[in-house]
C-alpha positions in Angstrom: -20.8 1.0 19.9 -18.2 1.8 17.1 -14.9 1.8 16.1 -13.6 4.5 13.9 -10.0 3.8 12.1 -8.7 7.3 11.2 -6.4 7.9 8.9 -3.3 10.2 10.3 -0.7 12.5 8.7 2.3 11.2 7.2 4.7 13.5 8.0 2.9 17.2 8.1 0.8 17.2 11.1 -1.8 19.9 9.6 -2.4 17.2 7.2 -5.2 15.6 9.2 -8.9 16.1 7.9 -11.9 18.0 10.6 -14.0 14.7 10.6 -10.6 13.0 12.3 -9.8 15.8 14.6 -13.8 15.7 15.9 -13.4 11.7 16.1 -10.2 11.8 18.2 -11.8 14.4 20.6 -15.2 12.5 21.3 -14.1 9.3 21.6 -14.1 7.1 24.8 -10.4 5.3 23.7 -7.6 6.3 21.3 -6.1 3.0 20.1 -2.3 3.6 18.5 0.5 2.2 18.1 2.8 4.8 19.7 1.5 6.5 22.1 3.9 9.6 22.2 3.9 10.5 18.4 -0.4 10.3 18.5 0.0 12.4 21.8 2.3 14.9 19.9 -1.1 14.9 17.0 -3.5 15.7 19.5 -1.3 18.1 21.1 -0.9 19.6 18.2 -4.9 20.2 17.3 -5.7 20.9 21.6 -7.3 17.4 21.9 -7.2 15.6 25.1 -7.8 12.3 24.9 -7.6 8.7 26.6 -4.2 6.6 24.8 -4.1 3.2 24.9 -1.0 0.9 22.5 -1.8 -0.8 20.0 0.6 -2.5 17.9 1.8 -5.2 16.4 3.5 -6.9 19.5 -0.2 -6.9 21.6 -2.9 -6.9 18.7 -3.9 -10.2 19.5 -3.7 -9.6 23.1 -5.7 -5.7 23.0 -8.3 -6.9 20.7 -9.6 -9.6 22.7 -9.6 -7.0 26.0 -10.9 -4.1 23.8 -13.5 -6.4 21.9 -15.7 -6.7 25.1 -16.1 -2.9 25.3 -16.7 -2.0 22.0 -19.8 -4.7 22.3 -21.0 -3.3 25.7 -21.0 0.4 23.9 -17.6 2.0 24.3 -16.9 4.1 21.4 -12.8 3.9 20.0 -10.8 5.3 17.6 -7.9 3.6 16.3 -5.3 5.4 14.8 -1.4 4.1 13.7 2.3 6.2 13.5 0.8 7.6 9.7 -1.7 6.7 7.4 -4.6 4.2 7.4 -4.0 1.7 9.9 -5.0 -2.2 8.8 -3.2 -2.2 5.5 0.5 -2.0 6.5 0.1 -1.2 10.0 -1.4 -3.1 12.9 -5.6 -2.8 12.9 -6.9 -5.4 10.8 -7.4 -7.9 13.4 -9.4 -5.7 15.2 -11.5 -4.5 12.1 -12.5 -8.1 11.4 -12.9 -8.9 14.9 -15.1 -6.2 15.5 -17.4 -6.5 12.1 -17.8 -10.6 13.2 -19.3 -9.4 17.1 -21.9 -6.7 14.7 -19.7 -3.7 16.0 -20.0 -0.8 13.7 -16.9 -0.1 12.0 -16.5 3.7 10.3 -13.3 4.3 8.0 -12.4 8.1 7.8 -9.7 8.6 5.3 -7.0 11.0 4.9 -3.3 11.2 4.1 -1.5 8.0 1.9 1.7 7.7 1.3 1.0 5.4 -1.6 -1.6 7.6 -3.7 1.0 10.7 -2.6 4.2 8.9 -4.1 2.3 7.6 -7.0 1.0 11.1 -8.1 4.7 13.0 -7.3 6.7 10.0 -9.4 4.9 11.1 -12.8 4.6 7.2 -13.4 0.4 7.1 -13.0 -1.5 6.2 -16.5 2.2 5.6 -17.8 2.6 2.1 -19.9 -1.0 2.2 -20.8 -0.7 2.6 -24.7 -1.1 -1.0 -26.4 -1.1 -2.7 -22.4 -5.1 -3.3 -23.5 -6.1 -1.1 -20.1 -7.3 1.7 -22.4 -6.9 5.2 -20.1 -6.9 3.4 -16.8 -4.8 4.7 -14.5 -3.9 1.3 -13.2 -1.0 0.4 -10.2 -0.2 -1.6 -7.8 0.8 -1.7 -3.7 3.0 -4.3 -2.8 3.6 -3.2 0.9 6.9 -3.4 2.4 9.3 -5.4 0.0 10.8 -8.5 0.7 14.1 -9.2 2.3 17.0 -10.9 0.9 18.3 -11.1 -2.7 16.9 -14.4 -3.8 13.2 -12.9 -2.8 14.1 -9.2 -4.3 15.2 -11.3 -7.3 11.7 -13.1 -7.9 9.7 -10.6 -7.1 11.5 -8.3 -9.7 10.9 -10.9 -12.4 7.6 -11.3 -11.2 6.9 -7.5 -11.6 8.6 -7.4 -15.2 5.5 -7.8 -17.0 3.4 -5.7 -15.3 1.9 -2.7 -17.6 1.4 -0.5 -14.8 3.0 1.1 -11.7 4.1 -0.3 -8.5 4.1 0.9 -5.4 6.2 -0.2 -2.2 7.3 0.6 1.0 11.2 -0.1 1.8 13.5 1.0 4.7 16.5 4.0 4.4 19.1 1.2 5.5 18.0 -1.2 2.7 17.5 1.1 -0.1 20.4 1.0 -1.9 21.1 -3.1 -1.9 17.5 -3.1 -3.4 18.3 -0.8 -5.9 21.2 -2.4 -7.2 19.1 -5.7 -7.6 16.8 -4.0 -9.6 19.3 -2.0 -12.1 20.8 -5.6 -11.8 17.3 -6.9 -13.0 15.9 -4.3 -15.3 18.5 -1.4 -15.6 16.7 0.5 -17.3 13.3 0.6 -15.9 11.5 4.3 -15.1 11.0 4.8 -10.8 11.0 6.8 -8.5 12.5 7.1 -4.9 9.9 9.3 -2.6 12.0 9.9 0.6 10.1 12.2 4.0 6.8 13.3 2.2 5.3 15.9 3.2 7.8 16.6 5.4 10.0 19.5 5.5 13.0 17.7 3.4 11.0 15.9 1.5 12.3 14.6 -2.1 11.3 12.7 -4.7 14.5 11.2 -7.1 13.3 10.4 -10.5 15.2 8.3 -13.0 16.2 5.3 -14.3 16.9 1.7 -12.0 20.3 2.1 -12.9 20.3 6.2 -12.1 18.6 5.9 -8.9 21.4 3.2 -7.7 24.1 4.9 -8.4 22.6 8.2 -6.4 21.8 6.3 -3.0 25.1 4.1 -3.3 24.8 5.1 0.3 21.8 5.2 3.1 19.1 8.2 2.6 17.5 9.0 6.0 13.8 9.5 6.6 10.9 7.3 5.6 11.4 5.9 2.0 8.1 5.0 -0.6 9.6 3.5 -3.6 7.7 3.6 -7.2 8.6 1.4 -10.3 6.8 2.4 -14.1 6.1 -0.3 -15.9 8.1 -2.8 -16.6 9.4 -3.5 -20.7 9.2 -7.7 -20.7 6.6 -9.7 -21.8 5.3 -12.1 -19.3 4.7 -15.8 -19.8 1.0 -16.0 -20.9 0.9 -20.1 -21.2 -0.4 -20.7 -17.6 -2.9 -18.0 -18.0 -3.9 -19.7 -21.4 -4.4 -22.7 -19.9 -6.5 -21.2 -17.1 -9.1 -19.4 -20.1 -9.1 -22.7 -21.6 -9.8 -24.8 -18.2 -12.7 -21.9 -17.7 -13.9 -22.3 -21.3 -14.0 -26.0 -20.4 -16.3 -25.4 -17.6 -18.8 -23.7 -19.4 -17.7 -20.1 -18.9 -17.9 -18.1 -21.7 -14.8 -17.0 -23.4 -15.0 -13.7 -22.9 -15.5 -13.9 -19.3 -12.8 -16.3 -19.3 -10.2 -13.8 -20.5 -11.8 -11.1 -18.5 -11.4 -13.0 -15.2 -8.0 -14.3 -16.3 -6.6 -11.0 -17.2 -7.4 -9.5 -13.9 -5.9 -12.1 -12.0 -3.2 -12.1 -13.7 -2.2 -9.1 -15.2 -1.8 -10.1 -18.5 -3.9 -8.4 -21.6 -7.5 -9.6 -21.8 -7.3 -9.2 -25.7 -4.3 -11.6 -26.5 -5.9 -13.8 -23.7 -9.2 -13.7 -26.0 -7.8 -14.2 -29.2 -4.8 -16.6 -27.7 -7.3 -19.2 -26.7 -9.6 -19.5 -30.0 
């Protein structure tokens, strides 16, 4: 008995890896969450193999059916539209669901759109000097971004004082009201705007918050993945002060008060360290 979740293409369908392809064709069950565009894959690659849906408006439904199987041996591959599934795409219930009943669970990785955009923005390992991460190449995955102004808003101040690069998902249609709320928020902050990777028009729009704004004034199409270097402000380190202090109180050292803290938090372990003696 096992589940496999296998990570598809993006966009270029040759960009699948052999230990998928062999997956897909020996498995009992192909779980995905549109049936058509995984039938397309396998067609692609000459597999023929049993589809069943799997998204988000049955996951709660299909994993209690599918859970019974996987414990009385089946073996099932679960696969989503593109990339990993369970991290912004259905599968997670079923993951968890399956590790609880003492199913074995196998992860075969492949294509991201997260690590892909990250590496074509030229933002990774930027905003590292004096950030106290040394030569980390630190960043961050929001997922898909919020909705609304008041929420774009807060999340943008909340991002300001983050040394590192972020990385989010955000829809053609919405693009350019969230751009203008960030050139509104931090004009002049570095990003990137990753639009069909991998795909044949793909494009990746470097510039500033400010640049990128006034170049989608207007819908893109295609898929977008949106990247944002580090931000320039300095973020409020009182509450995490207080928290290395509350720590300290405890009886947890200070230095892996600040280490803990700084993690958490984002802000620099160093000022943390010397902010609290």
């Amino acid at each position: 008995m096992t589940l496999a979740v296998c990570a598809t293409p993006i966009g270029n369908l040759d960009d699948v890896t052999l230990r998928v392809l062999a997956e897909l064709g020996d498995a009992e069950v192909v779980l995905c969450e549109d049936t058509r565009r995984t039938r397309t894959l396998l067609a692609r690659h000459g597999i023929d193999a049993r589809l069943v849906s799997y998204h988000e408006h049955n996951e709660a439904a299909r994993t209690a059916e599918l859970l019974p199987r996987l414990e009385a041996g089946e073996r099932m591959a679960l696969v989503s539209d593109a990339g990993l599934p369970g991290v912004s795409d259905p599968g997670a219930r079923i993951v968890r669901a399956a590790l609880d009943a003492g199913v074995a669970v196998t992860v075969l990785p492949g294509a991201s759109a997260v690590e892909t955009a990250l590496v074509a923005s030229g933002l990774v390992g930027s905003g590292l000097v004096g950030s106290g991460l040394g030569g980390t190449a630190r960043y961050e995955f929001v997922g898909f971004l919020p909705r609304g102004a008041k929420a774009l808003a807060e999340l943008w101040s909340e991002l300001g004082g983050r040394h590192w690069p972020v990385v989010a998902f955000e829809s053609a249609q919405r693009l350019p009201a969230t751009l203008r709320s960030l050139a509104t928020a931090d004009p002049e902050r570095e990003a990137a705007v990753c639009r069909e990777l991998t795909k044949r028009f793909e494009e990746v729009a470097r510039g500033t918050a400010a640049e990128l704004a006034a170049r989608y004034a207007e819908p893109p199409k295609g898929e977008i993945t949106l990247v944002l270097g580090p931000g320039s402000s300095v973020p409020d380190e009182a509450p995490a002060l207080a928290a290395v202090a509350e720590l300290v109180a405890a009886g947890v050292s200070r230095k892996q008060a600040a280490e803990l803290v700084a993690r958490l938090t984002g802000s620099s372990r160093n000022r943390l360290y010397r902010g609290s003696l």
